[in-house]
Phi, psi and omega in degrees: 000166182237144192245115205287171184270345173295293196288337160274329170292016181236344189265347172300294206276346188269335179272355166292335187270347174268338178251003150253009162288320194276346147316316164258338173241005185090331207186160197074030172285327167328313178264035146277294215303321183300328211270312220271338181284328175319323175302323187263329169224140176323146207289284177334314169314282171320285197311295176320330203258324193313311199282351192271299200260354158285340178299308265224347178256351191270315208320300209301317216271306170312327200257001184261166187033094149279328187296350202264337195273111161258095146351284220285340185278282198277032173252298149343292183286331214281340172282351293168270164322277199330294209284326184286316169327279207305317188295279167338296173304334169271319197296305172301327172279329212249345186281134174260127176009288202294306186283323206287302179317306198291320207284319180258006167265339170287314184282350196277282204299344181288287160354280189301343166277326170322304193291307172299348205246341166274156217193154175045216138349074196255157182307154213227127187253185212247167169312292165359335198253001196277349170283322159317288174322304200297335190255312129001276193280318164333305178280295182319306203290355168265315195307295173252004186062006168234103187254353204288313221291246213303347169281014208244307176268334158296293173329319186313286202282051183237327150103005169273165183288146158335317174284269145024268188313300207274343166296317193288301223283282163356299183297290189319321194283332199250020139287283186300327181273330160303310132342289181334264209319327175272357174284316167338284168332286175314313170269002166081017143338289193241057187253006183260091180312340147292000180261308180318297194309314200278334191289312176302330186285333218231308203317313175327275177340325160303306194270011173260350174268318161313297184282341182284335192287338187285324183285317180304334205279322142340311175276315169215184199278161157277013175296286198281327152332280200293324170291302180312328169290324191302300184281333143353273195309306170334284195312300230268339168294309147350282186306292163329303198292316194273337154287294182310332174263000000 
């Protein structure tokens, strides 16, 4: 398809603002980058370029402080991940537009109340649950292109250190998001040569969000992020559902 130079340049900007919420938080550029480029381009379209530059922002952020990835976690999840990718990748060719939009505006507003509403201390969940996550996040991250959210709420209630948590989370998002792109691959996603040109196009702009995220992280908690992200995700969800009926 041909994407006018307005429209990468507003797909530009969406993608600076996904890699710096994922820059700062390991995770949930998606369920911006995806809600606000559907307005511009077609969902398929969104998921194919999103998965190019979420790949080229986890490689960097997933693959550092490896001593920190605790294997017995995402070695759990990683089989898991595989079978929801393969669930997700059917779900998505055979799924009609309209129900997919409704689909991702519920799960964007589910999220988000999560994220508003936690709060202190959380309960420590049993290992076991982590074949949940892993399969969870596997189908959203082809489905809807946000796979970090459930690995995310698991790994939380694990009871790891900070380091810990975001090396673990960092392995899982560049397992799932590497899979999205080769389910892409396969299915002819990313067989448009205009989805490469605009992701390439978008990219700079991505790896200026990285780095501004490294400076913002500093400045402020994620606490206060993660509520500001919260009412974001609400509105946009909103917005999605009321497009879909």
């Amino acid at each position: 398809m041909s994407v006018s130079p307005a429209d990468i340049a507003a797909l530009a900007a969406i993608a600076f603002l996904g890699a710096v919420i994922f820059g700062i938080t390991g995770f949930g550029a998606a369920l911006v980058t995806i809600p606000l480029s559907t307005w511009i381009v077609p969902l398929p379209f969104a998921l194919a370029m999103f998965a190019l530059l979420d790949l080229a922002n986890t490689l960097r952020f997933g693959l550092a402080d490896p001593k920190n990835a605790l294997r017995a976690e995402w070695g759990r999840m990683a089989p898991m991940i595989l079978l929801g990718t393969l669930a997700g990748i059917t779900a998505l060719v055979n799924l009609p537009r309209q129900a997919a939009m409704l689909a991702l505006g519920v799960f964007v507003i589910a999220v988000a109340l999560s994220t508003l509403t936690q709060g202190g201390a959380l309960r420590q969940v049993a290992r076991g649950w982590a074949w949940v996550a892993g399969l969870a996040g596997g189908i959203t991250s082809t489905l809807f292109g946000a796979g970090g959210p459930p690995y995310a709420i698991y790994l939380s209630r694990r009871g790891l250190s900070n380091a810990q948590y975001r090396a673990t989370l960092g392995r899982c998002t560049t397992l799932s998001i590497s899979l999205r792109v080769l389910a892409f691959l396969l299915t002819g996603l990313l067989l448009d040569l205009s989805v490469w040109l605009t992701a390439l196009a978008a990219l700079p702009a991505a790896l200026l969000g990285m780095y501004v995220a490294a400076k913002i992280f500093r400045a402020l908690s994620r606490e206060l992020l993660m509520r500001a992200v919260g009412l974001m995700l609400a509105a946009t969800g909103v917005s999605l559902i009321l497009r879909a009926i």
